[in-house]
N, C-alpha and C positions, 0 to 999 in steps of 0.2 A: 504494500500500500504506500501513494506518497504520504509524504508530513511533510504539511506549508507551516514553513514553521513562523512566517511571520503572519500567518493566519489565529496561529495559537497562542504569539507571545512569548517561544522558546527563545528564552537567553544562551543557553549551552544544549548540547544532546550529543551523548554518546552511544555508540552501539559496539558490536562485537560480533565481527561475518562470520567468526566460525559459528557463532548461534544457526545459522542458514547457510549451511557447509560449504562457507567459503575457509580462507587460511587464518592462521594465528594471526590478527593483527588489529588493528582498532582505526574508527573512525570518530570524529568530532566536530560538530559543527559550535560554532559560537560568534556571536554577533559582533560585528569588527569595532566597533567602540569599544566592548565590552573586552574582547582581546587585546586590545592596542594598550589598554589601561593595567593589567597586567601584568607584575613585575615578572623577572626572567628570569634568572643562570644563566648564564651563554659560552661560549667558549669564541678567542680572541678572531676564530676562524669568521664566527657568523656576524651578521648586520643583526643590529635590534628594531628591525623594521616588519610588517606585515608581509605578505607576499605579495610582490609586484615585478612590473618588468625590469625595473634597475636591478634586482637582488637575484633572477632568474626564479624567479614566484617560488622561494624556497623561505620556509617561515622561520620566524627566532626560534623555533622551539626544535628545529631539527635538525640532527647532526650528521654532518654528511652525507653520504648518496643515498638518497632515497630505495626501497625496498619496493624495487620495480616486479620483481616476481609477485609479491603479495600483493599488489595494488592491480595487477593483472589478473589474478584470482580474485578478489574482490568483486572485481568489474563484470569479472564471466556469472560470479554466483549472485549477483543482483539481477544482470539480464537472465539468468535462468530463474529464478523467482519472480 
């Protein structure tokens, strides 16, 4: 099913694909105000910025290469649900 989440009012929502036998990995949604206000950790690698085209749409929160395998699993067990 979708969730409009600014239908609902959702500030944050998280899930978990392996629930819907995708892979070990997590998803998050949350409201870009509400993230950008958000202190951090970072490491000296990352920008403290949102994801945008200056940063190659990589967020403060993540470190290094992205887990392109599971984000591909992801993707297939959404479209097959």
């Amino acid at each position: 099913a979708v969730v409009d989440v600014q239908a609902i009012g959702c500030d944050m929502l998280a899930c978990s694909p392996y629930k819907f036998f995708g892979p070990h990995s997590g998803m998050l949604f949350g409201r870009r105000d509400l993230l950008a206000s958000l202190p951090v950790d970072h490491l000296d690698c990352q920008t403290d910025q949102l994801p945008c085209e200056e940063n190659c749409h990589m967020s403060r929160w993540e470190l290094g290469t992205q887990n392109y395998e599971a984000l591909a699993g992801v993707a297939a067990a959404v479209d097959y649900i």
